[in-house]
MDTraj code that builds the backbone (N, CA, C; nanometers):
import mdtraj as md
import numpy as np

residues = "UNK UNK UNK UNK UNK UNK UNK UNK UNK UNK UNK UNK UNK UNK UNK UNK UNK UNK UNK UNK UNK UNK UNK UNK UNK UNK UNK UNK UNK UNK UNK UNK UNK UNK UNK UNK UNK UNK UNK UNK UNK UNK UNK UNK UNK UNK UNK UNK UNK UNK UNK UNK UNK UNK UNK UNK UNK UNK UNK UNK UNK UNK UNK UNK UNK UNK UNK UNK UNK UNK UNK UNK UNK UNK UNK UNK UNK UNK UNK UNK UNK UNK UNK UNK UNK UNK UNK UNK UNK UNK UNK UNK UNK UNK UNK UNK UNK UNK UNK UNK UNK UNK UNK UNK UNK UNK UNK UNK UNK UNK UNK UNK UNK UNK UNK UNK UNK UNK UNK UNK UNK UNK UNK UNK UNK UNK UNK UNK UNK UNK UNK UNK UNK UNK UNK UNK UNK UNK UNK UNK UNK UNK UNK UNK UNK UNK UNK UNK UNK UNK UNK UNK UNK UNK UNK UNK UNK UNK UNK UNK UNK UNK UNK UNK UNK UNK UNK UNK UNK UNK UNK UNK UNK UNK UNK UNK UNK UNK UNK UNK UNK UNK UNK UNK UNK UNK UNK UNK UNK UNK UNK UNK UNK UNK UNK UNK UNK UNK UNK UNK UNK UNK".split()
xyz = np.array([
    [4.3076, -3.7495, 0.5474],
    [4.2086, -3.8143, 0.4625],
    [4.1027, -3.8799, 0.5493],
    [4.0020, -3.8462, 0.4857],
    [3.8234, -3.8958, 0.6365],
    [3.8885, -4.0084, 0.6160],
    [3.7983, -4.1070, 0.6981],
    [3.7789, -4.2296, 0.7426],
    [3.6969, -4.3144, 0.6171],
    [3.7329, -4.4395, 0.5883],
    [3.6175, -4.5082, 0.5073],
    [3.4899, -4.5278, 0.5179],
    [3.4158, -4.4860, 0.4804],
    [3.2996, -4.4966, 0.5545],
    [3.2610, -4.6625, 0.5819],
    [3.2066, -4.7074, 0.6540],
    [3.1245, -4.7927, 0.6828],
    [3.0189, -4.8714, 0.7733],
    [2.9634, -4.9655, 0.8039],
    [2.8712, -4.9595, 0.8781],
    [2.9277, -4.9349, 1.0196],
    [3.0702, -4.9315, 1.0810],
    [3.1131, -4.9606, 1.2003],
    [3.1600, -4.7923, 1.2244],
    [3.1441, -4.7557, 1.1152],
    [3.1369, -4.6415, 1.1161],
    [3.0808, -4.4779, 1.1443],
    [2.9499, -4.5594, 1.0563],
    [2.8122, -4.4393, 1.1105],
    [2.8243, -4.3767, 1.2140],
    [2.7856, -4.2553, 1.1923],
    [2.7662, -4.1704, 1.3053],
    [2.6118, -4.0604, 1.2307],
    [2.5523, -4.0004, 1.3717],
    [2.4463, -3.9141, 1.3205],
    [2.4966, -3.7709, 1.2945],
    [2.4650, -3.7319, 1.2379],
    [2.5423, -3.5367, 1.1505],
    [2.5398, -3.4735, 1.2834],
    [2.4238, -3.5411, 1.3769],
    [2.3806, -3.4074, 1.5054],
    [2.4050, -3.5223, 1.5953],
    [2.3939, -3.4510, 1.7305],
    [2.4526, -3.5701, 1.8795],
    [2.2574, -3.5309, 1.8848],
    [2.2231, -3.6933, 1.9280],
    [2.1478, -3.7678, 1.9258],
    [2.0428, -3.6640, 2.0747],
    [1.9685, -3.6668, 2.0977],
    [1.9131, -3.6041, 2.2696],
    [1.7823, -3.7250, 2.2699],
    [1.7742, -3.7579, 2.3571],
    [1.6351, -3.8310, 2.4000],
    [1.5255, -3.7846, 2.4184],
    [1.4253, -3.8239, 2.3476],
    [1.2949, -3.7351, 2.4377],
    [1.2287, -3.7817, 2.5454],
    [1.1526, -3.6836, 2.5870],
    [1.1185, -3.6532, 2.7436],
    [1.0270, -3.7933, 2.7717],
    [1.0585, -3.8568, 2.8261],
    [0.9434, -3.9745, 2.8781],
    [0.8629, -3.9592, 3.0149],
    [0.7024, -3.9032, 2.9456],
    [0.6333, -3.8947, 3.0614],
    [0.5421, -3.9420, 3.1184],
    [0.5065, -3.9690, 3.2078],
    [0.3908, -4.0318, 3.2777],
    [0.4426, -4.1866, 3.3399],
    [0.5879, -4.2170, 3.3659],
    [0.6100, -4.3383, 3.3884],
    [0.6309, -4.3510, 3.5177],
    [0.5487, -4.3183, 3.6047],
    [0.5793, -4.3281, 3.7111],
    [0.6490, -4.2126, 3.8283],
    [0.6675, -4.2136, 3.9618],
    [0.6974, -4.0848, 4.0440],
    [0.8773, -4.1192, 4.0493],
    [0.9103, -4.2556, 4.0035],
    [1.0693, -4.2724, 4.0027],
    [1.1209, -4.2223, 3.8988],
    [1.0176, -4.1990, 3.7701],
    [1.1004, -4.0976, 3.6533],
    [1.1362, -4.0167, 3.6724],
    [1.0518, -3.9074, 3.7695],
    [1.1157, -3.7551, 3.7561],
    [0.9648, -3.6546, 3.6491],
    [0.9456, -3.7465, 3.5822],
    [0.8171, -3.6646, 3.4968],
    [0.7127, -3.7569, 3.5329],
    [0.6656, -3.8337, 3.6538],
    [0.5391, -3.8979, 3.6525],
    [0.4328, -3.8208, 3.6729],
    [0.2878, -3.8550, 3.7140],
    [0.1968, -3.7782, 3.7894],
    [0.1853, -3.6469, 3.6790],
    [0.2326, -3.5228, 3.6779],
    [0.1653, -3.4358, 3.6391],
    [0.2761, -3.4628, 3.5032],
    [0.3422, -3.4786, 3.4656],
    [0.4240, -3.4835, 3.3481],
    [0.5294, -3.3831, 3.2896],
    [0.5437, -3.2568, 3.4054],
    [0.5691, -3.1546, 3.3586],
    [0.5171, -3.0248, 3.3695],
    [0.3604, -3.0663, 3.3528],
    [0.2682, -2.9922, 3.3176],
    [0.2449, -2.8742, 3.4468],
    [0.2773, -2.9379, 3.5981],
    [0.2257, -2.8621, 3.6765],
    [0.0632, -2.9333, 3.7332],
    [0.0423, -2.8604, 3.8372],
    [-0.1079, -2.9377, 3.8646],
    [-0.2491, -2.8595, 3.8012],
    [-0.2592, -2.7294, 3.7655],
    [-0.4016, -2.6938, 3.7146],
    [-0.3552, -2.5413, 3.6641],
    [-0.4128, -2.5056, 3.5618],
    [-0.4086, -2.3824, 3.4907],
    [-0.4238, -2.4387, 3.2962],
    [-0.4343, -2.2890, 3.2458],
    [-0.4397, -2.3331, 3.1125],
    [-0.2797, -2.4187, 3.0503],
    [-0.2299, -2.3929, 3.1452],
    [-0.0682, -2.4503, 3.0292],
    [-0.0940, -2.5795, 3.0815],
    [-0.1796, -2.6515, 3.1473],
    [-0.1676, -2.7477, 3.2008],
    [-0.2738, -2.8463, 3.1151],
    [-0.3475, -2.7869, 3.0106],
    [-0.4460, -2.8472, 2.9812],
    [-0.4400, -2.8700, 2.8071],
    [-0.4988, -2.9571, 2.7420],
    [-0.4087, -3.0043, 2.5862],
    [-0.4441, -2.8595, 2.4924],
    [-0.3896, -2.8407, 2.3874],
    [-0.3658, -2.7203, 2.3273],
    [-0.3765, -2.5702, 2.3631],
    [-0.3096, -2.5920, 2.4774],
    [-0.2455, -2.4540, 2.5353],
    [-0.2083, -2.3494, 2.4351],
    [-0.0757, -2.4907, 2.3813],
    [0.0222, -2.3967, 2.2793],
    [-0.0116, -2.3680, 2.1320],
    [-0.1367, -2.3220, 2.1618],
    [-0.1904, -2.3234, 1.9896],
    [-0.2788, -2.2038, 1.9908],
    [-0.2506, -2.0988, 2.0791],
    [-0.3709, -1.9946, 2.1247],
    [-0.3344, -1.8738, 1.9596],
    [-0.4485, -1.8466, 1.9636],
    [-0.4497, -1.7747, 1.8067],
    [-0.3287, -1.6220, 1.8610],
    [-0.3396, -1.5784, 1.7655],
    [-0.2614, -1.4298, 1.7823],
    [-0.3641, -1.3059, 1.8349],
    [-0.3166, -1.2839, 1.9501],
    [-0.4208, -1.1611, 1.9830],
    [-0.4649, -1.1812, 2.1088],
    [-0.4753, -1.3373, 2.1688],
    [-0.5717, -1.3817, 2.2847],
    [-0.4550, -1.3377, 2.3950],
    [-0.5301, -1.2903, 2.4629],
    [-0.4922, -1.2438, 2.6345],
    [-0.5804, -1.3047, 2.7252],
    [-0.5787, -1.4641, 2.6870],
    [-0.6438, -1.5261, 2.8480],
    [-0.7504, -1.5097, 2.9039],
    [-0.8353, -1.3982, 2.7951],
    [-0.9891, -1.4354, 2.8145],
    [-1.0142, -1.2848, 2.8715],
    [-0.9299, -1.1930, 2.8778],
    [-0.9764, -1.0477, 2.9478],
    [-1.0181, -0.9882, 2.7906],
    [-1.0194, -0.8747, 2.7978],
    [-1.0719, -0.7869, 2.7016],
    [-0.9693, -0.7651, 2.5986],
    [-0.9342, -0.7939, 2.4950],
    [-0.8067, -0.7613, 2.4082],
    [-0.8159, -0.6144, 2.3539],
    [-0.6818, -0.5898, 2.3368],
    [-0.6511, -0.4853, 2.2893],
    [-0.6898, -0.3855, 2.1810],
    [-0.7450, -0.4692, 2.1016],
    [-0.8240, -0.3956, 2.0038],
    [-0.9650, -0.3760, 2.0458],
    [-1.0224, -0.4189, 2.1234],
    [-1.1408, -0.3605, 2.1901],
    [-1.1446, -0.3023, 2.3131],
    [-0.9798, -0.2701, 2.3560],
    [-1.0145, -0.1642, 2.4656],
    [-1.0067, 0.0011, 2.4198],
    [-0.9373, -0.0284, 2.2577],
    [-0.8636, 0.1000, 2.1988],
    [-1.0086, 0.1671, 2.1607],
    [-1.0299, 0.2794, 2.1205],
    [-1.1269, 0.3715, 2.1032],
    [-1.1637, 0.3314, 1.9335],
    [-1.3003, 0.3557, 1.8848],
    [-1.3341, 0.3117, 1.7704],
    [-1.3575, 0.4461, 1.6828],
    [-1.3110, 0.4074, 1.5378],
    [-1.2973, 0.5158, 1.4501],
    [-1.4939, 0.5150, 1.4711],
    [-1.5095, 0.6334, 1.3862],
    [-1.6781, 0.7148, 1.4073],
    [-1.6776, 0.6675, 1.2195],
    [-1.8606, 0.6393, 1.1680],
    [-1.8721, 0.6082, 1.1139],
    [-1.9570, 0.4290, 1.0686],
    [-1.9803, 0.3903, 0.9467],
    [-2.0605, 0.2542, 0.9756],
    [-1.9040, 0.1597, 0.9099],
    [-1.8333, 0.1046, 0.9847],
    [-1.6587, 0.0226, 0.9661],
    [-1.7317, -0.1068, 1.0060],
    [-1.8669, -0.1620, 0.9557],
    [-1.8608, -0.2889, 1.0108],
    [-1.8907, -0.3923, 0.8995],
    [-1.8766, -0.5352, 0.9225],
    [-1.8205, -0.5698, 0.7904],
    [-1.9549, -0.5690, 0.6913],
    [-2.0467, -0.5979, 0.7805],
    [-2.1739, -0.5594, 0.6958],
    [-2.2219, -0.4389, 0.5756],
    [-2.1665, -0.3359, 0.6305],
    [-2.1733, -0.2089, 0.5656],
    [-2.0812, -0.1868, 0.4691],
    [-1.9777, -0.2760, 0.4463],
    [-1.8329, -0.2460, 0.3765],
    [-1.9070, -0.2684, 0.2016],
    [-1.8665, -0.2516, 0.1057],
    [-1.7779, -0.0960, 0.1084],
    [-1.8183, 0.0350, 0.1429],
    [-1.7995, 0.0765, 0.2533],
    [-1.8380, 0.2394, 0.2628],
    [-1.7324, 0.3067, 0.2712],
    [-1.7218, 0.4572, 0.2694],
    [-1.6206, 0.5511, 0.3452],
    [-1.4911, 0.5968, 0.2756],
    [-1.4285, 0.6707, 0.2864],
    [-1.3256, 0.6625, 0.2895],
    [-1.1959, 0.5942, 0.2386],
    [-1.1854, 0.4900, 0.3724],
    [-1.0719, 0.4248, 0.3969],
    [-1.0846, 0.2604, 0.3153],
    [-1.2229, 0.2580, 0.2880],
    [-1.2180, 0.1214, 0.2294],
    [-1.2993, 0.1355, 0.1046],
    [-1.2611, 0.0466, -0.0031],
    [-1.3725, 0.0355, -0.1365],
    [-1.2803, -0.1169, -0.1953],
    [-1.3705, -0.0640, -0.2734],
    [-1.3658, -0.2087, -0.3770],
    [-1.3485, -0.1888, -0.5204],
    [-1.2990, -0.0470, -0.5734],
    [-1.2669, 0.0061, -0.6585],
    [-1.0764, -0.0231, -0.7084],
    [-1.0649, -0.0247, -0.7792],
    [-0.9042, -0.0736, -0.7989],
    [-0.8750, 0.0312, -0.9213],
    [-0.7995, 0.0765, -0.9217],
    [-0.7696, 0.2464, -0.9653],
    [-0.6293, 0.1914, -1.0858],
    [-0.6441, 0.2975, -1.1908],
    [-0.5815, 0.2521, -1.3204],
    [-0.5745, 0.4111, -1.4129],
    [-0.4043, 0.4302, -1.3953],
    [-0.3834, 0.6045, -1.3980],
    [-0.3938, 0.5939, -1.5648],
    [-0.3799, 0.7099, -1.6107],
    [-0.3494, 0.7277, -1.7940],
    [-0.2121, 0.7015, -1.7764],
    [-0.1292, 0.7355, -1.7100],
    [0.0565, 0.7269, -1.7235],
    [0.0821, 0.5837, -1.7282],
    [0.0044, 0.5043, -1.6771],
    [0.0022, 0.3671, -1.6711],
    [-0.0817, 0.2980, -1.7998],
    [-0.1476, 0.3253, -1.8640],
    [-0.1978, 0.3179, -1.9970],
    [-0.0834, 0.3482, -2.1129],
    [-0.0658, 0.4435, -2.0446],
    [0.0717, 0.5149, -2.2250],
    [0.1514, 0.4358, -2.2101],
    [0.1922, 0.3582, -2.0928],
    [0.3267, 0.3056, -2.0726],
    [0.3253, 0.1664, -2.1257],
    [0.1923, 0.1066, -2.0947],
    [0.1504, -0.0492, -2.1212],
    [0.1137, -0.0954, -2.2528],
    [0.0410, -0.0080, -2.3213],
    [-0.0229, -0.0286, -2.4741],
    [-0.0040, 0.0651, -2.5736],
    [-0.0089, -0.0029, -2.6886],
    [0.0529, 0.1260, -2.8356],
    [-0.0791, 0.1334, -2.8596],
    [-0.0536, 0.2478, -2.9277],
    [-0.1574, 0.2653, -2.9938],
    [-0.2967, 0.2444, -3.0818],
    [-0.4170, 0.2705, -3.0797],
    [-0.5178, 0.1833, -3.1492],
    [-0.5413, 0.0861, -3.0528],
    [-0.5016, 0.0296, -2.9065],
    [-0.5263, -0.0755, -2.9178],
    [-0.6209, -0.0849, -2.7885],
    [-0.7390, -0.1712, -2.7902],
    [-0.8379, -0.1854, -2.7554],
    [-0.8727, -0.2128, -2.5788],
    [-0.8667, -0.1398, -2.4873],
    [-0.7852, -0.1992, -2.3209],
    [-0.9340, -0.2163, -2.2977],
    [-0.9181, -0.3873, -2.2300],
    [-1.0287, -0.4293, -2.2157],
    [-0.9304, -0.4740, -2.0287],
    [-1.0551, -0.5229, -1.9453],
    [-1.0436, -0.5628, -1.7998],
    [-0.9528, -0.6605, -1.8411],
    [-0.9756, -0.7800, -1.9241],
    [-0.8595, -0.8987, -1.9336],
    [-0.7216, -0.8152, -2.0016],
    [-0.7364, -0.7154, -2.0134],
    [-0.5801, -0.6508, -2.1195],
    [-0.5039, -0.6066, -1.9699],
    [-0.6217, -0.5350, -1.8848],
    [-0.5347, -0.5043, -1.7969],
    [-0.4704, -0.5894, -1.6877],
    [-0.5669, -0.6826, -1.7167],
    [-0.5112, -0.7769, -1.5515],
    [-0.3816, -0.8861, -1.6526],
    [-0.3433, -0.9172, -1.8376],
    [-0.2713, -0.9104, -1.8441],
    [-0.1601, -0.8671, -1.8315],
    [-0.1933, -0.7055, -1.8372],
    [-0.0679, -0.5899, -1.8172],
    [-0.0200, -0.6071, -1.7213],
    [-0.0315, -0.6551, -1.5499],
    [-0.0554, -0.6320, -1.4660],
    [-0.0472, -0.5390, -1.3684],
    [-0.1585, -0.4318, -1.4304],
    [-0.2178, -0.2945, -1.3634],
    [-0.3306, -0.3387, -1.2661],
    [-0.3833, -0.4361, -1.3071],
    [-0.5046, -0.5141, -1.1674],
    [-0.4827, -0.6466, -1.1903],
    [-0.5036, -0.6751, -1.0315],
    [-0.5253, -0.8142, -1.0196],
    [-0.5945, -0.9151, -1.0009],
    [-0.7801, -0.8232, -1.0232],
    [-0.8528, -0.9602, -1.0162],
    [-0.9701, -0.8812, -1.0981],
    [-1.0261, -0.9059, -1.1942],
    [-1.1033, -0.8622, -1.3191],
    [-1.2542, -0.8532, -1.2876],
    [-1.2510, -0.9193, -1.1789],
    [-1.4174, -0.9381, -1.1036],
    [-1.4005, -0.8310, -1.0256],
    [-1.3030, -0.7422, -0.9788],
    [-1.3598, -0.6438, -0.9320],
    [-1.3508, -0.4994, -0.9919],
    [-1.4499, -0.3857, -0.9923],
    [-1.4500, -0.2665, -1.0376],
    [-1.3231, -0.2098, -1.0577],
    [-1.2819, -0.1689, -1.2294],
    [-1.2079, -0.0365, -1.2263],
    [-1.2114, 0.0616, -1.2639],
    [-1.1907, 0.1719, -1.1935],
    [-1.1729, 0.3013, -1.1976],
    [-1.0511, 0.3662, -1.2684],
    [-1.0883, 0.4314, -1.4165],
    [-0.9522, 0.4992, -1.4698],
    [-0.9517, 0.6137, -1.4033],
    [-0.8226, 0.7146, -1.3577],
    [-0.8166, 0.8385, -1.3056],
    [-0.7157, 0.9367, -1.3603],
    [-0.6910, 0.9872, -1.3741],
    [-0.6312, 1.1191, -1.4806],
    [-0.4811, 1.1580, -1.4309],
    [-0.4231, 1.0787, -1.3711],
    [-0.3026, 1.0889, -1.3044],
    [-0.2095, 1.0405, -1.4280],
    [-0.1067, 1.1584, -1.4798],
    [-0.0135, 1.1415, -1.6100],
    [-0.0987, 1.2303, -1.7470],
    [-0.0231, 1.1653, -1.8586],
    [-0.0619, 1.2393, -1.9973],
    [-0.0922, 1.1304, -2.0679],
    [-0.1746, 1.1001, -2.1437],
    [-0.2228, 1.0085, -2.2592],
    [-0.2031, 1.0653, -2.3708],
    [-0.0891, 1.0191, -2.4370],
    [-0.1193, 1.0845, -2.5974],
    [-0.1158, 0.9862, -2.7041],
    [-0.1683, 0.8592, -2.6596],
    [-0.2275, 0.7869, -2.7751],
    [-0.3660, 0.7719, -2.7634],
    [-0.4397, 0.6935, -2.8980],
    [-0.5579, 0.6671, -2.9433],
    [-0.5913, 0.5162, -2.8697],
    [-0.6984, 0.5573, -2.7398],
    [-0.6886, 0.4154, -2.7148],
    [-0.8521, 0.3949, -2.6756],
    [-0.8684, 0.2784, -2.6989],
    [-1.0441, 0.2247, -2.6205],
    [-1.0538, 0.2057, -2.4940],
    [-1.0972, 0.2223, -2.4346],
    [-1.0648, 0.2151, -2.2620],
    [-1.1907, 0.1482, -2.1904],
    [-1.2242, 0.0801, -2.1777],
    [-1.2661, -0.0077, -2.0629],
    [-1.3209, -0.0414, -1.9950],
    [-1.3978, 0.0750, -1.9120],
    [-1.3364, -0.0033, -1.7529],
    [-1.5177, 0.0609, -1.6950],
    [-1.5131, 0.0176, -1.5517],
    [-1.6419, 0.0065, -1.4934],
    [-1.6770, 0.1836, -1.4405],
    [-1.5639, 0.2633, -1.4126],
    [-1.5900, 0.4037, -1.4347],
    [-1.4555, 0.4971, -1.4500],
    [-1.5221, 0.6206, -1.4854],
    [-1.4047, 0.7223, -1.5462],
    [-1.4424, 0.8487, -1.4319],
    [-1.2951, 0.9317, -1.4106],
    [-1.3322, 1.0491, -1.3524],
    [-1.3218, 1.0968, -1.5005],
    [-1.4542, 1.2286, -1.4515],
    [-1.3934, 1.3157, -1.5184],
    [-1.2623, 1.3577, -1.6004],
    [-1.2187, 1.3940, -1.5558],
    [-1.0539, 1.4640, -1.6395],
    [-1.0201, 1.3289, -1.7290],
    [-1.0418, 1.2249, -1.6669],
    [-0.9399, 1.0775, -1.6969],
    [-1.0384, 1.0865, -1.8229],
    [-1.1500, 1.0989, -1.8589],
    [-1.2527, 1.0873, -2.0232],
    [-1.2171, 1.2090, -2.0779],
    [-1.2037, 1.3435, -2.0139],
    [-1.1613, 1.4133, -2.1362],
    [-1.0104, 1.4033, -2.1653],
    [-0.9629, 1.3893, -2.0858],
    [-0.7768, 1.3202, -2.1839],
    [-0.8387, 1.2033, -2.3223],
    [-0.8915, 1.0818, -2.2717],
    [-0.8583, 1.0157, -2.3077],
    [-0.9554, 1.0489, -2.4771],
    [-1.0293, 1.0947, -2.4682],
    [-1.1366, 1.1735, -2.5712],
    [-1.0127, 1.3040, -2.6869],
    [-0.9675, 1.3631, -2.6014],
    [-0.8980, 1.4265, -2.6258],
    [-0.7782, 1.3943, -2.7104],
    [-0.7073, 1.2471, -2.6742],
    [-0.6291, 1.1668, -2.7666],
    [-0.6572, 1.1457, -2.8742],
    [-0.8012, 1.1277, -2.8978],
    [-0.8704, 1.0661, -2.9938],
    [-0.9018, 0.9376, -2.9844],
    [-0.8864, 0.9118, -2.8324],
    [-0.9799, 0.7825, -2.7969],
    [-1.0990, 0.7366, -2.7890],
    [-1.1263, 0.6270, -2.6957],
    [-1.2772, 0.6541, -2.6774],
    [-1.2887, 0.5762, -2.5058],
    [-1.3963, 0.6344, -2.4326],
    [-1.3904, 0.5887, -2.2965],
    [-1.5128, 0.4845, -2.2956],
    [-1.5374, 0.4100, -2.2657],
    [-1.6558, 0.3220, -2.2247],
    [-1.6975, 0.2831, -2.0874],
    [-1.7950, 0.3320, -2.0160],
    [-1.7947, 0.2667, -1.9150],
    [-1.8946, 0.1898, -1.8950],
    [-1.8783, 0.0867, -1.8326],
    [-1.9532, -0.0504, -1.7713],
    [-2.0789, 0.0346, -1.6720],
    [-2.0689, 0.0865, -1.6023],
    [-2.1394, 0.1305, -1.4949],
    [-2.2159, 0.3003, -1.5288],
    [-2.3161, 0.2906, -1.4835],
    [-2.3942, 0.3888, -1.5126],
    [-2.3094, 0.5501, -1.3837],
    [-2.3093, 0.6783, -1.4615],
    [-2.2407, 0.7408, -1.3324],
    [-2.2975, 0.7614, -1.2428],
    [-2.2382, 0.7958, -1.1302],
    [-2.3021, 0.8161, -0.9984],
    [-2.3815, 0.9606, -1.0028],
    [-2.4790, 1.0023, -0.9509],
    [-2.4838, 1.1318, -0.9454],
    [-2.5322, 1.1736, -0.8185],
    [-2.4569, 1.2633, -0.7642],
    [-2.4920, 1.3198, -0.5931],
    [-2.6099, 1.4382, -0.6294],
    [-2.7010, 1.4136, -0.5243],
    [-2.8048, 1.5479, -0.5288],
    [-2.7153, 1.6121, -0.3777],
    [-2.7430, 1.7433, -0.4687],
    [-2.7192, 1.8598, -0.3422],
    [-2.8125, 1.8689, -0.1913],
    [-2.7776, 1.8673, -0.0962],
    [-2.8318, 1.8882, -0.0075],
    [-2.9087, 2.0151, -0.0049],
    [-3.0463, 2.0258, 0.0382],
    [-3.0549, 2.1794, 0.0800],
    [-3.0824, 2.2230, 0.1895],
    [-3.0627, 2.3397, 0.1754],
    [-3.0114, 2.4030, 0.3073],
    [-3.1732, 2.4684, 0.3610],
    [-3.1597, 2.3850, 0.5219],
    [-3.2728, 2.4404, 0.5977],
    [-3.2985, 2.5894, 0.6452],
    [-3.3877, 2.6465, 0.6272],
    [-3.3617, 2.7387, 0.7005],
    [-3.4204, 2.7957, 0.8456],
    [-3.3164, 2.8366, 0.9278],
    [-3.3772, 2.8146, 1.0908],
    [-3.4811, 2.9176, 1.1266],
    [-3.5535, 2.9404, 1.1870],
    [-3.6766, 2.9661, 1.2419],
    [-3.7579, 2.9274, 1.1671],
    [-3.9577, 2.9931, 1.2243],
    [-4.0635, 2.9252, 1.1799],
    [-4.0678, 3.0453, 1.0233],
    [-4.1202, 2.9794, 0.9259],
    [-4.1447, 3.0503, 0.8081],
    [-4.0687, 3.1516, 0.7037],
    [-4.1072, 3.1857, 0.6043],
    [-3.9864, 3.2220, 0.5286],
    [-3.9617, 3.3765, 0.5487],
    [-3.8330, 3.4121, 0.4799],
    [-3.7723, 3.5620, 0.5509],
    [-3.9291, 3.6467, 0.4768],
    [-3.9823, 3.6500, 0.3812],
    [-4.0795, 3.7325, 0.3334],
    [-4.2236, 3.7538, 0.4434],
    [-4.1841, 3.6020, 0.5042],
    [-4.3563, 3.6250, 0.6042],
    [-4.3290, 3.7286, 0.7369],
    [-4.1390, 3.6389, 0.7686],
    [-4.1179, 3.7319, 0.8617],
    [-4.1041, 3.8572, 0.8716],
    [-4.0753, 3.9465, 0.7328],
    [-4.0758, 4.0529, 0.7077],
    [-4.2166, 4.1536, 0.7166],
    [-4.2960, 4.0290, 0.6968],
    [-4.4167, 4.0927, 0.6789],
    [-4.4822, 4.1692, 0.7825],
    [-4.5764, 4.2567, 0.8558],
    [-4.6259, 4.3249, 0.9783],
    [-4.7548, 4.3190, 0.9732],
    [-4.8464, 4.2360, 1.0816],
    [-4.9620, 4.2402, 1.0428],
    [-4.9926, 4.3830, 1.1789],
    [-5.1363, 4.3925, 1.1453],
    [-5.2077, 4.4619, 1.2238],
    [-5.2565, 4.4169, 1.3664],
    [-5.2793, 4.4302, 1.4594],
    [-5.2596, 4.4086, 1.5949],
    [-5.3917, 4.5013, 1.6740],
    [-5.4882, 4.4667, 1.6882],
    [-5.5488, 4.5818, 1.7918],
    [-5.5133, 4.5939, 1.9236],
    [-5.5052, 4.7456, 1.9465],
    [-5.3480, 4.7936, 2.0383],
    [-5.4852, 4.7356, 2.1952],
    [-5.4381, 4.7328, 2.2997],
    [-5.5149, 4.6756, 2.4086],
    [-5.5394, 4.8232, 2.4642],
    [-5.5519, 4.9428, 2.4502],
    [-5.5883, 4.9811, 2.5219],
    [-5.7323, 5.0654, 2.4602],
    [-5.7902, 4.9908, 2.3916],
    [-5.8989, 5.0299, 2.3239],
    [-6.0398, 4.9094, 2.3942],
    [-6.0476, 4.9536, 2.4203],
    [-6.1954, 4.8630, 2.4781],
    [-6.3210, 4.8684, 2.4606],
    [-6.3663, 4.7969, 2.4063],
    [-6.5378, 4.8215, 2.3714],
    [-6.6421, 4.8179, 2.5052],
    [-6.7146, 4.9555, 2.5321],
    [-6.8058, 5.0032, 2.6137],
    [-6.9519, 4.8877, 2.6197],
    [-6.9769, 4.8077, 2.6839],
    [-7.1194, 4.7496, 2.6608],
    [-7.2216, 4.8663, 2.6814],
    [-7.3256, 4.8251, 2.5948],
    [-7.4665, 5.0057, 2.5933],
    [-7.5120, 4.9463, 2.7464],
    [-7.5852, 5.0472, 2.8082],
    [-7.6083, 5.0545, 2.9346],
    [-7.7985, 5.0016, 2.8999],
    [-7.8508, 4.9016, 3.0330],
    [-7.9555, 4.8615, 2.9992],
    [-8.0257, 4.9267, 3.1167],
    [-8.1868, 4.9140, 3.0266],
    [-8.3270, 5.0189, 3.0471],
    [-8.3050, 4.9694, 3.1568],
    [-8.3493, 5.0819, 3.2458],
    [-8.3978, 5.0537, 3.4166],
    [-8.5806, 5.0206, 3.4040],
    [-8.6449, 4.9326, 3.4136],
    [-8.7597, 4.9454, 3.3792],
    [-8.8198, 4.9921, 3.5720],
])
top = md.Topology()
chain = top.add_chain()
for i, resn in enumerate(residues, 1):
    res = top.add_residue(resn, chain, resSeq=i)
    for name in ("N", "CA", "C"):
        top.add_atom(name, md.element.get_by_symbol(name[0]), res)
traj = md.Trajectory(xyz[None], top)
């Protein structure tokens, strides 16, 4: 059976350690430099607070590695690829979330939670089957994803006007078009030479 507790009693849960006392002098053992050493960065106040990534002032690692091709800077964002600002919202994920008739607005979805922040663009995309009647939403539609949802007997709405790409056209290499080059003009051949008339001997 423990002991009674009382004041003659106490003890701490953990064995007690002292901390380091520095700067008291060269008879402490930690006077003069404190520990610290005499000169370098560990020697100087928030050493131990260096962010994640720093290597001491040489070139870090992410700028010695080779850079993807393209405009990846934050200025230019959203471009490309690999980054947007579009937040994507399938039909299989529609059939699954709402019955029928019923009206999917940006706040329905970020209730549902199919997105998570209503201030930014969504994109429905045609991934699954829709076979209810639903109002849909959203800031743009692919293709396929409006005729499903049309096709239900829904209706698609979009916020945003569509994008439309013009075709590039295609240059064509040398000077002028294949019809001129086809064409053959006339040439007077050089070995025809005009005679000057011979003048009066007076």
């Amino acid at each position: 059976m423990p002991e009674q507790l009382n004041l003659s009693t106490l003890k701490p849960a953990e064995a007690r350690r002292d901390r380091k006392r520095v700067g008291r002098g060269l008879g402490s053992g930690k006077g003069r430099y404190s520990g610290r050493g005499i000169k370098g960065q560990k020697s100087r106040s928030g050493s131990s607070k260096m962010r994640a990534g720093f290597e001491g002032g040489q070139m870090p690692l992410h700028m010695r590695l080779g850079k993807l091709r393209g405009p990846y800077s934050k200025d230019a964002m959203p471009v490309g690829p690999h980054r947007t600002s579009t937040q994507a919202v399938n039909l299989r994920d529609l059939e699954a979330r709402f019955d029928a008739g019923a009206d999917v607005t940006l706040d329905a979805l970020r209730q549902a939670g199919l997105i998570k922040n209503s201030k930014i663009d969504v994109k429905v995309l045609a991934s699954g089957d829709l076979t209810k009647a639903l109002t849909v939403t959203a800031h743009r539609f692919s293709g396929a994803a409006k005729e499903k949802i049309e096709a239900a007997g829904g209706k698609a709405v979009a916020l945003r006007e569509p994008v439309t790409t013009k075709s590039k056209k295609r240059r064509l290499r040398g000077k002028g078009s294949p019809s001129q080059k086809s064409a053959v003009t006339e040439v007077d051949s050089p070995d025809e030479e005009q005679t000057a008339a011979p003048e009066d001997e007076g």
